[in-house]
C-alpha positions in Angstrom: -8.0 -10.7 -12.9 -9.1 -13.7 -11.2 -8.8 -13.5 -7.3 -7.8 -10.4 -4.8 -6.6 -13.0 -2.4 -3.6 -14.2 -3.4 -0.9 -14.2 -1.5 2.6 -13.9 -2.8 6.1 -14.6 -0.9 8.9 -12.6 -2.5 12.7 -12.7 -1.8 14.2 -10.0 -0.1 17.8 -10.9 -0.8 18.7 -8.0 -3.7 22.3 -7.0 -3.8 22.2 -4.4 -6.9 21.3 -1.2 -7.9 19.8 1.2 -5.5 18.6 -1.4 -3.2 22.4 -2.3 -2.3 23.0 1.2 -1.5 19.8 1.0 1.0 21.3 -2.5 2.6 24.5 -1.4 3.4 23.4 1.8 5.2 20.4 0.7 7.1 21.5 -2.9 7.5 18.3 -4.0 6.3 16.6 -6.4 4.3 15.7 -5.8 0.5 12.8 -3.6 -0.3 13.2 -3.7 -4.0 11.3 -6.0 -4.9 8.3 -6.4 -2.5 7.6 -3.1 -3.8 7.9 -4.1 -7.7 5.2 -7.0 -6.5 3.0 -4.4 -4.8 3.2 -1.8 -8.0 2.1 -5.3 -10.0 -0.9 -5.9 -8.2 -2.1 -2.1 -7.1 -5.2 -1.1 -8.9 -4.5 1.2 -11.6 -8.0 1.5 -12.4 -10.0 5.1 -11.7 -11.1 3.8 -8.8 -7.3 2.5 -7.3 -4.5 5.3 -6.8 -2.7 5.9 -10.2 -1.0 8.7 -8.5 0.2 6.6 -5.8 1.7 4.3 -8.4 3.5 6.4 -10.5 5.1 7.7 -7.4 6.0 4.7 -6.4 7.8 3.6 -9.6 9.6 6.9 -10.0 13.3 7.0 -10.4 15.5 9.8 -9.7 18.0 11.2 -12.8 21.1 9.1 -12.9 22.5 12.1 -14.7 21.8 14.9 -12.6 24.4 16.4 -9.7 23.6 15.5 -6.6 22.6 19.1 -5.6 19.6 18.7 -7.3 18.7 15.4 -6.7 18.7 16.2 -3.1 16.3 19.3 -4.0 13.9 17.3 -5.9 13.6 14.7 -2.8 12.6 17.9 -0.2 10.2 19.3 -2.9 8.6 15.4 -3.1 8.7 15.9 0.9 7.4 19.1 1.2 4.5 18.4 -1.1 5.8 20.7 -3.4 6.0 18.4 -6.2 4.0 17.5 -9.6 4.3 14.1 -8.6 2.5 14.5 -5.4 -0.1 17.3 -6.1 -2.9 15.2 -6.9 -2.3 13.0 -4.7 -5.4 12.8 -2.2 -5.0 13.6 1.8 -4.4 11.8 4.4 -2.2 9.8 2.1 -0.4 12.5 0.2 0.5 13.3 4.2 1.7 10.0 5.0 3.9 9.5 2.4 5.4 13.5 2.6 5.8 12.1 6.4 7.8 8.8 5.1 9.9 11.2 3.0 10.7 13.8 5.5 12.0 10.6 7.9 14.0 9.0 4.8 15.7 13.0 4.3 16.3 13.1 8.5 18.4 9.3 8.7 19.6 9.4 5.3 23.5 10.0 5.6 25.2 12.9 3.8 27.3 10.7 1.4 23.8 8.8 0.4 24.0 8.4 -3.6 20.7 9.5 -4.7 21.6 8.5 -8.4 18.9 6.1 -9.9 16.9 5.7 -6.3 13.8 4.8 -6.3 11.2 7.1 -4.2 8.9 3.7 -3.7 12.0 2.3 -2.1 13.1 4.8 0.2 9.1 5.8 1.4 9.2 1.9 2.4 12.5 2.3 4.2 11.4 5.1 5.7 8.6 3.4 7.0 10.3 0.1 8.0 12.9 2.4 10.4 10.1 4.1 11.7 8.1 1.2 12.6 10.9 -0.8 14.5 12.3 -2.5 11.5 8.5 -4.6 11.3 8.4 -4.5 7.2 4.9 -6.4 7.9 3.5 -3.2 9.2 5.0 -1.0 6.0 3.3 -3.4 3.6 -0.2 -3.3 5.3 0.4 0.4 5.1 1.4 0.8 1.8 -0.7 -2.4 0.4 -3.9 -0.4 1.7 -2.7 3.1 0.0 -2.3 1.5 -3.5 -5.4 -0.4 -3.3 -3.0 -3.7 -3.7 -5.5 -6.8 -5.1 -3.3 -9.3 -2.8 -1.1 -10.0 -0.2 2.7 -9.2 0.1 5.1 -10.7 2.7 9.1 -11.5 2.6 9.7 -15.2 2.9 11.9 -13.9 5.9 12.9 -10.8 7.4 16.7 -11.2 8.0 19.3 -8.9 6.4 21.0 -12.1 4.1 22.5 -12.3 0.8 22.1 -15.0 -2.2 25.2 -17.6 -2.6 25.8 -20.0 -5.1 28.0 -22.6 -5.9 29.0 -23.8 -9.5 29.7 -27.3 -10.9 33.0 -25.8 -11.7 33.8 -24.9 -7.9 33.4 -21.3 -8.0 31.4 -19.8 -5.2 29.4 -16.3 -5.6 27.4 -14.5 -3.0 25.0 -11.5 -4.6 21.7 -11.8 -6.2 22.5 -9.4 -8.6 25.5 -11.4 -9.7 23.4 -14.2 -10.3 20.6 -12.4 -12.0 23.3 -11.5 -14.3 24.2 -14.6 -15.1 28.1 -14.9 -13.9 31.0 -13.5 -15.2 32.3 -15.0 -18.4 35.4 -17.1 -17.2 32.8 -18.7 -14.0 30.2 -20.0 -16.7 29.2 -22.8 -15.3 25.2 -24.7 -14.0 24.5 -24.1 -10.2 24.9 -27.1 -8.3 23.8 -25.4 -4.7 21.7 -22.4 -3.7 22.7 -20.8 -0.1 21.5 -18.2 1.7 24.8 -16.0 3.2 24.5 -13.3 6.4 27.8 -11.2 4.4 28.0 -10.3 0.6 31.7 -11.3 1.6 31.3 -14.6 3.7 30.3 -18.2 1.8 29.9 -19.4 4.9 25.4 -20.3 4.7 23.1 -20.1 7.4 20.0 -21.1 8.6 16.9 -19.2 8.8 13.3 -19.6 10.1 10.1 -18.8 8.4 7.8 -16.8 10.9 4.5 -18.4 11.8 2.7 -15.8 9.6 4.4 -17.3 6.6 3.9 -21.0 7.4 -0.1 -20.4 8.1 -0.1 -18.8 4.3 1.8 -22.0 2.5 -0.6 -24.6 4.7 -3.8 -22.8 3.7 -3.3 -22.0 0.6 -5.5 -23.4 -2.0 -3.2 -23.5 -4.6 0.7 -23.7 -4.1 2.4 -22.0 -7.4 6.2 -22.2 -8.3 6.0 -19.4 -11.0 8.2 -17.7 -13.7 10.6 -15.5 -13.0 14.3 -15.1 -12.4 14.6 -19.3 -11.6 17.2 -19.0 -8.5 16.9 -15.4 -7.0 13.3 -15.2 -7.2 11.6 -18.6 -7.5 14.4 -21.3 -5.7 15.6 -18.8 -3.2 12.1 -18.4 -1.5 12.4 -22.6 -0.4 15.7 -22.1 1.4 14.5 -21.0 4.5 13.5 -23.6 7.1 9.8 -24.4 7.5 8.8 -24.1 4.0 9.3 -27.9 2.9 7.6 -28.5 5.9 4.2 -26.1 5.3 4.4 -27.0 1.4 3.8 -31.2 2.2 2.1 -30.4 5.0 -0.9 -28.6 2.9 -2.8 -31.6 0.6 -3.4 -28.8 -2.6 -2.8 -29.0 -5.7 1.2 -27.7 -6.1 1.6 -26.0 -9.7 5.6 -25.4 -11.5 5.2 -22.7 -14.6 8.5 -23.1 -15.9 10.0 -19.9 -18.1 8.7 -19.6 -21.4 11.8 -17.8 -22.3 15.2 -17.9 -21.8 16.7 -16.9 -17.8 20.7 -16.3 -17.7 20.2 -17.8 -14.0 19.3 -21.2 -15.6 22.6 -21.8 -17.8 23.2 -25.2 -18.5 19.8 -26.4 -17.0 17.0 -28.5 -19.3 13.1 -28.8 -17.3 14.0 -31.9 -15.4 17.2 -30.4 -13.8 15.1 -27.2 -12.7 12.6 -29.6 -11.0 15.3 -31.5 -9.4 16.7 -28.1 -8.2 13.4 -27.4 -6.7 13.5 -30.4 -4.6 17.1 -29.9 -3.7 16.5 -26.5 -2.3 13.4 -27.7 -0.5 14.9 -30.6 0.7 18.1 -28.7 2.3 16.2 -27.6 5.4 13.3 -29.6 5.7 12.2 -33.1 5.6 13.5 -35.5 3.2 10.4 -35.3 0.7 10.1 -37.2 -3.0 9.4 -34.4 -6.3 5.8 -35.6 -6.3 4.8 -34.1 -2.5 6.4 -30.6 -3.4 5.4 -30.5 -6.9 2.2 -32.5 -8.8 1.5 -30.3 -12.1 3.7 -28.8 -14.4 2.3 -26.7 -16.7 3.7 -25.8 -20.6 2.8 -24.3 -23.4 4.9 -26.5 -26.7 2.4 -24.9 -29.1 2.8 -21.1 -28.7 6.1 -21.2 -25.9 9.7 -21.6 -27.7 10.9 -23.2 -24.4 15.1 -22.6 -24.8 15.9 -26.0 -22.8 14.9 -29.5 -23.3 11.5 -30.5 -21.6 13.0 -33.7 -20.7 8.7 -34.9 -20.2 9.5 -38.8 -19.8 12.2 -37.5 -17.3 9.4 -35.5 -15.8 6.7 -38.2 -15.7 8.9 -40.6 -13.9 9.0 -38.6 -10.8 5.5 -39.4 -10.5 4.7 -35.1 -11.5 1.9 -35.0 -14.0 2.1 -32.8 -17.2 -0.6 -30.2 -18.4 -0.5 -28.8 -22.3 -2.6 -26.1 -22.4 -2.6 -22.1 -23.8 -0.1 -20.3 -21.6 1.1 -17.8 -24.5 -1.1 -15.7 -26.2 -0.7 -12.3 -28.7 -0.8 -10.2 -25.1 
């Protein structure tokens, strides 16, 4: 509504659903949700590609055999589908192209259950172009009209670890999302990024160059809602963000969740912010709240925040606090 040039950093580290399927057999990195970010910013005005997007968000029968999953995929490939006839050339031909790639790699035992044709046109394209997702987002960004800029915060096939006060360890983003099995309830203490759903062993990963220019020239850094460790926390893991996020003088912007988030059990406002540092801290330089994060913004007069607000806790590490309309009948 307000800007086509923003530029958003997503996680690629989901370990669920049909994405996990994707991950294990292609060794690759997460699509899932770079292409839920495009689909949110593609222009579903008459003038965008609402063809395009309701491709992209289709889902193939969970209860169908597989006979007939696999039939619908070579119609969608073939052009022979309802979902691709008014689609407009050369792009209907592209993404019949993507599909006809995806069919040719995909293995025989592939569970098509529940996949996600936006996912496996992007995989398609991310094999075909050398494994350089950059290229399959410019693609793809152009062919939905997108109104913004998506990029992985890195490229590396790695997995999500946490470990709880309690001791327990889990590795999976979807495990976390989920918000831990009942007998491991317990607050994160550390967030890790893993090479193996099955090893807690973390590692250490480099932003690209690409990523670092978009965090220093930014106008506006923005720590949003959203899932608070697989999609906001995770992105500040990687090394060279701390560095790019003090490094650029703007304003820096928290939205905490309005609602409740299963990832943040056992967490009040001040222990999120601390966990924001912490994460930012663990591969960067040793930085204070204040040079990652000035402004938090809340909403106490429409938002039922479900966790203390802690805003004395808040003010003493030097981060100012903004009341304003965040909620509203829409």
């Amino acid at each position: 509504q307000y800007t086509h040039h923003s530029r958003h950093i997503i996680t690629a580290f989901d370990s669920g659903g049909s994405s996990a399927q994707i991950r294990k057999t292609f060794s690759m990195l997460s699509i899932g949700d770079l292409r839920n970010r495009l689909m949110t910013l593609a222009d579903q005005t008459i003038k965008g590609n609402p063809n395009i997007y309701e491709l992209f968000s289709y889902r193939l029968p969970v209860d169908q055999p597989s006979v007939m999953l696999l039939k619908k995929l070579e119609n969608l490939a073939q052009g022979c589908d309802s979902l691709v006839d008014d689609i407009p050339t050369p792009m209907r031909d592209i993404i019949c192209n993507h599909l006809q790639h995806f069919l040719s790699v995909m293995p025989d035992d592939f569970d098509l259950r529940g996949a996600n044709i936006g996912n496996l046109i992007l995989t398609a394209g991310y094999l075909m172009n050398h494994r350089q997702i950059d290229t399959v987002l410019y693609l793809f960004s152009r062919l939905i009209e997108a109104r913004g800029h998506v990029r992985p915060v890195v490229t590396e096939n790695l997995h999500l670890g946490v470990e709880l006060k309690n001791g327990a360890i889990t590795i999976g983003q979807h495990l976390i999302t989920n918000g831990f099995a009942r007998d491991q309830k317990s607050p994160v203490k550390k967030l890790f990024l893993s090479a193996s759903a099955e090893s807690p062993q973390p590692v250490d990963v480099d932003i690209n160059r690409a990523t670092a220019e978009c965090i220093r020239q930014a106008e506006v850094i923005c720590y949003p809602m959203g899932s608070f460790f697989s999609s906001v926390a995770a992105n500040l893991l990687p090394r060279g963000v701390a560095n790019a996020v003090t490094a650029n003088l703007c304003p820096k912007i928290y939205i905490p969740n309005t609602l409740a988030d299963n990832e943040q059990f056992g967490m009040n406002l001040g222990d999120a912010v601390e966990m924001l540092v912490q994460c930012l801290n663990q591969n960067g330089q040793q930085a204070s709240p204040r040079e990652y994060i000035n402004l938090i913004l809340i909403d106490t007069t429409q938002a039922k925040y479900p966790y203390d607000l802690e805003l004395s806790r808040i003010r003493d590490m030097g981060i100012d606090v903004l009341d304003t309309q965040l909620v509203t009948p829409h």
